[in-house]
C-alpha positions as CSV (number, residue, x, y, z in Angstrom):
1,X,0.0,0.0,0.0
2,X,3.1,2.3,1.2
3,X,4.0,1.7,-2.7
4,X,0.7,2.6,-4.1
5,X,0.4,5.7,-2.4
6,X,4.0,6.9,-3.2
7,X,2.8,5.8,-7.0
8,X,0.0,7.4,-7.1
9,X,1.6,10.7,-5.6
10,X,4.4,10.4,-8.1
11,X,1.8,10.7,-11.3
12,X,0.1,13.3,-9.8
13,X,3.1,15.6,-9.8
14,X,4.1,14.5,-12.8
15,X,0.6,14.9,-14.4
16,X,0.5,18.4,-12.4
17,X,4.0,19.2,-14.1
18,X,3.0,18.9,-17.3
19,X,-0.7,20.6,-17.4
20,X,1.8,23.7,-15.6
21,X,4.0,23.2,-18.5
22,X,0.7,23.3,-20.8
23,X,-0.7,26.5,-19.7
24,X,1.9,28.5,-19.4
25,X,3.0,27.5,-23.2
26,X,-0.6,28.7,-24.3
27,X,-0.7,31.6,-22.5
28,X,2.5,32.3,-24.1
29,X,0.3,31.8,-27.5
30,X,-0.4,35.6,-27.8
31,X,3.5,36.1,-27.8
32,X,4.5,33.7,-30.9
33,X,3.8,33.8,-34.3
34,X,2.0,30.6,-35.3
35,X,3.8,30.3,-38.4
36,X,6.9,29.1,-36.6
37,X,5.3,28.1,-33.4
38,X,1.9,26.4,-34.7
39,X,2.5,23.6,-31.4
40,X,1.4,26.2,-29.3
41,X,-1.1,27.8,-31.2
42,X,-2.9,24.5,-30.9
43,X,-2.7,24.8,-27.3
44,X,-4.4,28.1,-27.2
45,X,-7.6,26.2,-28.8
46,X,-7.6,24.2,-25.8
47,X,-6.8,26.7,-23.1
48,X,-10.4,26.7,-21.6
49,X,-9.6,22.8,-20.7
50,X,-6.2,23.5,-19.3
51,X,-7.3,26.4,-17.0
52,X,-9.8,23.3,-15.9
53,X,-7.0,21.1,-15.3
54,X,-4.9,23.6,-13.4
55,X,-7.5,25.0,-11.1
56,X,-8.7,21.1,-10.6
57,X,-4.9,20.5,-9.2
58,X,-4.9,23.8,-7.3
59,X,-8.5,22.8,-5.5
60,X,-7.2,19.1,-5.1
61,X,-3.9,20.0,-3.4
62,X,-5.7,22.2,-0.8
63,X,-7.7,19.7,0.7
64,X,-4.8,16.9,0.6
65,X,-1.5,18.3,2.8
66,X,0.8,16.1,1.3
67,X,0.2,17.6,-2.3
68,X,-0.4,21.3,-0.7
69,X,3.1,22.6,-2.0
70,X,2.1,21.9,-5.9
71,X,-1.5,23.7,-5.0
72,X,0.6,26.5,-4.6
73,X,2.2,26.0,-7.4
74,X,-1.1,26.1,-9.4
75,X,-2.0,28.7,-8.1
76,X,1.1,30.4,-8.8
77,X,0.5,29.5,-12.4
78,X,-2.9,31.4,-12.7
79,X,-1.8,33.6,-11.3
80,X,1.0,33.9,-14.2
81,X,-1.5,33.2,-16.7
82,X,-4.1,36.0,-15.5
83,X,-3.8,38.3,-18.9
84,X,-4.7,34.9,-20.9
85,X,-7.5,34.5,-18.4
86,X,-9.0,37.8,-18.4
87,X,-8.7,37.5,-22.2
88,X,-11.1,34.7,-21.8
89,X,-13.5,34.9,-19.2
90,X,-15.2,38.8,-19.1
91,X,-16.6,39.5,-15.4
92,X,-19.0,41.7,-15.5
93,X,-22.3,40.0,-14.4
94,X,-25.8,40.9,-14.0
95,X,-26.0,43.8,-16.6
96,X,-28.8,43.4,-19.6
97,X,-28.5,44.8,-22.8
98,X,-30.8,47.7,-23.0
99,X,-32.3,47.5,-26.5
100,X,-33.4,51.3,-26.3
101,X,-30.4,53.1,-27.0
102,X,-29.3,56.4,-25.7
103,X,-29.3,58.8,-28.3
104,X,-25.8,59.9,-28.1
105,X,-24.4,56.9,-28.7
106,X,-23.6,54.6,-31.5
107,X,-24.9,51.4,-31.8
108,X,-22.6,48.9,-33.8
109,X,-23.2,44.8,-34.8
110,X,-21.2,42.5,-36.4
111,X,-22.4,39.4,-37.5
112,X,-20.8,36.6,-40.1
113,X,-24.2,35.4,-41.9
114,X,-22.7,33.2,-43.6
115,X,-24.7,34.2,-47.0
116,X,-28.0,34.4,-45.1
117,X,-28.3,30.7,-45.0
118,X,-29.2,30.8,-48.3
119,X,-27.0,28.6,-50.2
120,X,-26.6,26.0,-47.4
121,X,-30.4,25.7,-46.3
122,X,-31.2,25.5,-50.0
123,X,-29.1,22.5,-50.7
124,X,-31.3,21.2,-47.9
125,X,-34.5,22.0,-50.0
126,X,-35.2,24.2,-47.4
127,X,-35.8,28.2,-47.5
128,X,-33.8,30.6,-46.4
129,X,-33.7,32.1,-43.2
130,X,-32.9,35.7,-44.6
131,X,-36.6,37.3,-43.2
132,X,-35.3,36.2,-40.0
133,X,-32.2,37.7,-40.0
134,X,-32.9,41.1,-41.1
135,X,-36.3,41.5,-38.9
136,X,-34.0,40.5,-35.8
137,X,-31.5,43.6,-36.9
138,X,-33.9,45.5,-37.4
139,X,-35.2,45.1,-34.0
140,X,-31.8,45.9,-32.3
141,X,-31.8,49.1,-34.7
142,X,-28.2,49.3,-35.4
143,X,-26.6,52.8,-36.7
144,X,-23.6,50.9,-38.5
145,X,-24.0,47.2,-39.4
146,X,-20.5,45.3,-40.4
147,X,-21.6,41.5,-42.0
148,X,-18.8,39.1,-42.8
149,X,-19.9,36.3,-46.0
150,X,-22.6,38.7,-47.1
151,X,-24.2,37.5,-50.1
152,X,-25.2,39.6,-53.2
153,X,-27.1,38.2,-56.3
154,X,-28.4,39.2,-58.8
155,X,-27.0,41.6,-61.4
156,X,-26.3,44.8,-60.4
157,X,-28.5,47.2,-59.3
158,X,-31.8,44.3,-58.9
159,X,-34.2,46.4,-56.9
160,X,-34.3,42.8,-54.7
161,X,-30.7,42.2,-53.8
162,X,-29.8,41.8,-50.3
163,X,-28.1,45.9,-50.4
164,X,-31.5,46.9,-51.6
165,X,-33.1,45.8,-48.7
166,X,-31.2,46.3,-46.1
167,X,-30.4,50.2,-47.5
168,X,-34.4,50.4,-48.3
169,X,-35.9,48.5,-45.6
170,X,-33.7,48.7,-42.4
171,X,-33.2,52.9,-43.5
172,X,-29.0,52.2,-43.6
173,X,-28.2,54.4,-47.2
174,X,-24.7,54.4,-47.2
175,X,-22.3,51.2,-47.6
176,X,-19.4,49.7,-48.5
177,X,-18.6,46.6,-50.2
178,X,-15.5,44.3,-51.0
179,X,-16.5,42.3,-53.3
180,X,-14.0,39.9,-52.7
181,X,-15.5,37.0,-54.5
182,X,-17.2,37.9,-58.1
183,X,-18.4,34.8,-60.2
184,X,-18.0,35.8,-64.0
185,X,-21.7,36.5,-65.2
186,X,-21.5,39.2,-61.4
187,X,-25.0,37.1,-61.1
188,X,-23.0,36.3,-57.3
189,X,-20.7,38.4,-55.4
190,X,-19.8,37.8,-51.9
191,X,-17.5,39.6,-49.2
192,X,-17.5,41.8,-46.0
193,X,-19.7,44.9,-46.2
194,X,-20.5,48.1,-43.9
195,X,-23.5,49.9,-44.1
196,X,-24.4,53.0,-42.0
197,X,-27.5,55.2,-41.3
198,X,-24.5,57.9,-41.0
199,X,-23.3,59.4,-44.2
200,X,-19.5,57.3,-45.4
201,X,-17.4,60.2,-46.1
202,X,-13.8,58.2,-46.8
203,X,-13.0,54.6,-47.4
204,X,-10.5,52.1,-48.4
205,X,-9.7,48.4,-48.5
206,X,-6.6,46.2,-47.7
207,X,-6.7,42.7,-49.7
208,X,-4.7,40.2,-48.4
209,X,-3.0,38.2,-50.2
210,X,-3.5,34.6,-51.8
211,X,-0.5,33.0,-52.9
212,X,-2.5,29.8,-53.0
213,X,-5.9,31.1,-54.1
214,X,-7.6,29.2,-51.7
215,X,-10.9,31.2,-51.1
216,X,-11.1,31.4,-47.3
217,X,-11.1,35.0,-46.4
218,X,-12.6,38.4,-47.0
219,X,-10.7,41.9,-47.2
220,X,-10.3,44.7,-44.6
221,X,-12.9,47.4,-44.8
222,X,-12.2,51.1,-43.5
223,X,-14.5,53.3,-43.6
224,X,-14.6,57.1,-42.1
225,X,-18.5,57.9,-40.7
226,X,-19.7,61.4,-40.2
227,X,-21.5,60.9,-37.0
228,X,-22.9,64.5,-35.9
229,X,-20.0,66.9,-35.6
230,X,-17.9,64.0,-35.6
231,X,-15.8,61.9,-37.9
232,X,-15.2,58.2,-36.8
233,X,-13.3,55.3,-38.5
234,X,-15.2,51.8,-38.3
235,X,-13.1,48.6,-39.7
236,X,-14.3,45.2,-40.4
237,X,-12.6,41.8,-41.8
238,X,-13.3,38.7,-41.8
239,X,-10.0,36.0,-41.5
240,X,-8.4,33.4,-42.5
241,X,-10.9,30.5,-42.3
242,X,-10.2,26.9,-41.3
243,X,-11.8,25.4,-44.3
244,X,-13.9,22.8,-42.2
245,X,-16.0,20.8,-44.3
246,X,-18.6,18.5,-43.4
247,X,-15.8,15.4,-43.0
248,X,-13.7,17.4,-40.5
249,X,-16.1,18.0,-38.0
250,X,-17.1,14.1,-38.9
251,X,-13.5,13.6,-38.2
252,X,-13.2,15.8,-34.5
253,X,-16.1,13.8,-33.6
254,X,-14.0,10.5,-34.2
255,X,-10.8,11.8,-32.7
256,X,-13.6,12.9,-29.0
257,X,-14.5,9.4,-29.0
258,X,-11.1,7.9,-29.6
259,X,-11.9,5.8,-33.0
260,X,-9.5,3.6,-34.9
261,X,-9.0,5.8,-37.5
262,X,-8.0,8.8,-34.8
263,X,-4.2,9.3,-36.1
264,X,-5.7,10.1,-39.8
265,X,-8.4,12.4,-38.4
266,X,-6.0,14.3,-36.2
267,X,-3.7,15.0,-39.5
268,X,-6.6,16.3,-41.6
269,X,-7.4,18.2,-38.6
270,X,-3.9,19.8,-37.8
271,X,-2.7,20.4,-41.2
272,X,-5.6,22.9,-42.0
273,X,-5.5,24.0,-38.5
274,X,-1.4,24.7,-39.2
275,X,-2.1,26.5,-42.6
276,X,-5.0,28.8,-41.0
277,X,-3.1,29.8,-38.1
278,X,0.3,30.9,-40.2
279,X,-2.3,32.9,-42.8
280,X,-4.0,34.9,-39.8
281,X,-0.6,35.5,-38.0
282,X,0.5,37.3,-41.2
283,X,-2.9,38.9,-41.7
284,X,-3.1,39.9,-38.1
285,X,0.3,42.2,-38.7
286,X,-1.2,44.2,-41.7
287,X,-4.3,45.2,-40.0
288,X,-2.4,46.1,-36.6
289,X,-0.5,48.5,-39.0
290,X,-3.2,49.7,-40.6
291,X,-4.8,50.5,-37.3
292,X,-1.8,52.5,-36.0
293,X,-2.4,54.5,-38.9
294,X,-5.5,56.3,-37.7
295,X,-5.8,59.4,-36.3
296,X,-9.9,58.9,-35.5
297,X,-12.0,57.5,-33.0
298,X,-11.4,53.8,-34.4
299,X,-13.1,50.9,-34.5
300,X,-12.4,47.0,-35.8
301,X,-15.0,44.2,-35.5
302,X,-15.6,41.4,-37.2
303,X,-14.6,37.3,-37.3
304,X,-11.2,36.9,-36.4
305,X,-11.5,33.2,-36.9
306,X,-9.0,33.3,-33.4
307,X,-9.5,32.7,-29.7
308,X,-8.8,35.7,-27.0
309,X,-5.3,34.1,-26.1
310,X,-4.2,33.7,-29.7
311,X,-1.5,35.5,-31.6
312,X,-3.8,37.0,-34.3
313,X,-6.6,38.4,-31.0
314,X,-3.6,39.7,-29.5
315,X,-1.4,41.4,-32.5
316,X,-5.1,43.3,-33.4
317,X,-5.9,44.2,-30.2
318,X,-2.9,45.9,-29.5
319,X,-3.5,48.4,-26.7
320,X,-7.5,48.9,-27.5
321,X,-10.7,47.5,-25.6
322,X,-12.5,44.7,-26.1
323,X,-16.1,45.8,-25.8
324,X,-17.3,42.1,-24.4
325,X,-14.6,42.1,-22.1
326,X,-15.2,45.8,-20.7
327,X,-19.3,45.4,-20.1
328,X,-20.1,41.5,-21.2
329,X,-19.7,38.4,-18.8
330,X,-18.9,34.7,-19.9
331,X,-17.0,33.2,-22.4
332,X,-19.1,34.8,-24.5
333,X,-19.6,32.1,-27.5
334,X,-20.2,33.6,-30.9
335,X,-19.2,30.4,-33.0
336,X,-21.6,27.0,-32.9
337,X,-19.5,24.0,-33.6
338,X,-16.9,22.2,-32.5
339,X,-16.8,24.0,-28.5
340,X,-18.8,25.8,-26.0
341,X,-15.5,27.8,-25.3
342,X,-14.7,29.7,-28.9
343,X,-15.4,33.6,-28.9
344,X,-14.0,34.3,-32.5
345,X,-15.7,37.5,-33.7
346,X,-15.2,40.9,-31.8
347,X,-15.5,44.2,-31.4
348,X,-12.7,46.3,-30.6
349,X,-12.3,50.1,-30.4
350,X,-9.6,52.7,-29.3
351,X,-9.5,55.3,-26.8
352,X,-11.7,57.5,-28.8
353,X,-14.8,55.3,-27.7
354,X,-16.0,54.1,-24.6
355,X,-17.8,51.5,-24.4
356,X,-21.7,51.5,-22.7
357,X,-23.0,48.1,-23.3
358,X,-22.0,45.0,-25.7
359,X,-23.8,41.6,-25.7
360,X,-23.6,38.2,-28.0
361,X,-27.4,37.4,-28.9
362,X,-27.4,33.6,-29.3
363,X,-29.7,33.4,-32.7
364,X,-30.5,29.8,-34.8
365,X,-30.1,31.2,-38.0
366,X,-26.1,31.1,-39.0
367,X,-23.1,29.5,-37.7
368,X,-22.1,32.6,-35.9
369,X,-24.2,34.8,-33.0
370,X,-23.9,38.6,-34.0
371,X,-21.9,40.9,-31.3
372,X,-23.7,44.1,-30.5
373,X,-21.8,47.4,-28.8
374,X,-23.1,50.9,-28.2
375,X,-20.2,53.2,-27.7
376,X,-20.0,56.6,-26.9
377,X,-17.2,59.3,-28.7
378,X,-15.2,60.9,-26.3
379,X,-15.1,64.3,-27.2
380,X,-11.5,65.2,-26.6
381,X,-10.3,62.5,-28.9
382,X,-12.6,63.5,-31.6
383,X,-11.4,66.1,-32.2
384,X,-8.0,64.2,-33.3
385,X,-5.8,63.9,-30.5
386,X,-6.2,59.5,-29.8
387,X,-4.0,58.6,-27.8
């Protein structure tokens, strides 16, 4: 028995040992470009299960003397690994979102709608569920609207394409499209898109590039809004995507369950994983510096494709506030598959804004839940003088 116990106490340090080791290598995620370091990006998807782990040892070792020391050593280690934490979890419970908005500020949403459901649901033989969607925007009232895979069809100027509407029928007159992906007859375009109930005095577009041409991303969209007396710069992209199809999530659920075939699932799995993390690394450094370049009350939401404690999150935020994290609480979910845990689409803003309110609305009708801020312009750095 003497031997059992000193056993057992032997693989819980050493099990203890190496979730430390873990953690601290994904909170170190944020730090390391996952072109070269795509190990450890990996270990920022599961960081959620590895803060588990560690507070699991932590709680264990305080209620077991023998193992007390390495309790403080967990603890030690979130402790460490608070930024990455914070990054995750936002703590600011019990506050509603107030759906009447105060009139001095400005009510933002992003939302990927992944082409209004249209071309999936259809394959289905079912309809659409664009009604849906743009009667629930309608409802939060937005004053600028940034949509990731918007869909467009139809030649242009059809009196019933999906700008029509939402310029006619949700009152937003002013937009700005990228147009990233144009099919030949222009019968389908699709891309990220801004529209505003403000006039869009300036604008521009960063395309990043494809080497590959593999069609897994949209542009970055700058536009400069004339809000009042007030001139404010709102930003929106949509990243590097994963390229899931229908077979990788087949193969995640073999490699949960711990099938035969788990060594071929986990390859598909990490090579795409490997080839969309090096992609939004690189992608993450041009819109940082494109950021830096304004001299406005800014603004950049949209999908990120990336957790809080990853490289391309951290390289984007920079030294600007995360709007869920300042007046949200929870994890905060805005993408529906594969975890409860991934917050992947954000709205981040500079010192020219502060933030009032922000909520995640959990809606059936895309893959995504749309992120919804108001912000308030602080007057001092209208006027040009952000910090």
């Amino acid at each position: 028995m003497a031997n059992l116990g000193k056993l057992t106490r032997r693989v819980f340090i050493a099990l203890n040992i190496i979730a430390i080791v873990l953690f601290l290598l994904a909170c170190a995620n944020p730090y390391l470009h996952p072109g070269k370091w795509w190990f450890v990006a990996l270990l920022g998807l599961i960081f959620p299960l590895l803060l588990v782990v560690i507070g699991g040892f932590f709680i264990v070792g305080l209620f077991l003397p023998s193992y007390r020391p390495w309790s403080l050593a967990s603890l030690i280690t979130l402790i460490i690994g608070w930024s990455s934490i914070h990054s995750f979890l936002a703590l600011h419970p019990g506050k509603k979102f107030e759906i009447k908005k105060d009139p001095a500020s400005l009510r933002l949403m992003t939302w990927n709608i992944r082409s209004f459901d249209e071309t999936i649901t259809k394959k289905r033989g079912a309809n659409g569920h664009k009604a849906k969607m743009l009667s629930f925007i309608d409802s939060l009232q937005p004053d600028v609207l940034c949509l990731q895979e918007f869909y467009q069809s139809g030649p242009p100027g059809n009196p019933f394409s999906n700008i029509a509407l939402i310029r006619d029928r949700l009152h937003m007159p002013y937009f700005y499209f990228s147009r990233d992906y144009i099919r030949a007859d222009r019968m389908y375009e699709q891309g990220v898109i801004i529209f505003s109930r403000y006039p869009i005095v300036d604008s521009s577009m960063l395309r990043y590039s494809r080497p590959d041409g593999i069609r897994a991303t949209e542009s970055l969209l700058a536009t400069d809004i004339k809000v009042g007396d007030d001139t404010v710069r709102v930003y929106t992209t949509h990243l590097q995507s994963v390229l899931f199809r229908s077979k990788d999530f087949h193969d995640i659920e073999i490699i949960k369950n711990v099938d035969d075939s788990i060594l071929s699932a986990t390859k598909s799995i990490t090579k795409k994983l490997r080839y969309a993390f090096r992609h939004r690394g690189d992608q993450a450094e041009q819109v940082r510096s494109e950021l830096d370049k304004s001299p406005l009350p800014g603004l950049i939401c949209g999908d990120f494709n990336d957790v809080p404690n990853s490289y391309a999150y951290h390289t984007i935020r920079g030294d600007w506030q995360d709007a869920f994290l300042k007046k949200g609480f929870g994890i905060g979910r805005t993408y529906v598959h594969i975890s409860p845990t991934l917050r992947i689409d954000y709205v981040l803003t500079n010192s020219g804004f502060e933030v009032q309110q922000c909520a995640r609305f959990v809606t059936p009708w895309s893959d995504h839940h749309p992120v919804v801020a108001d912000l308030r312009i602080v007057r001092s750095q209208a006027a040009g003088r952000v910090k």
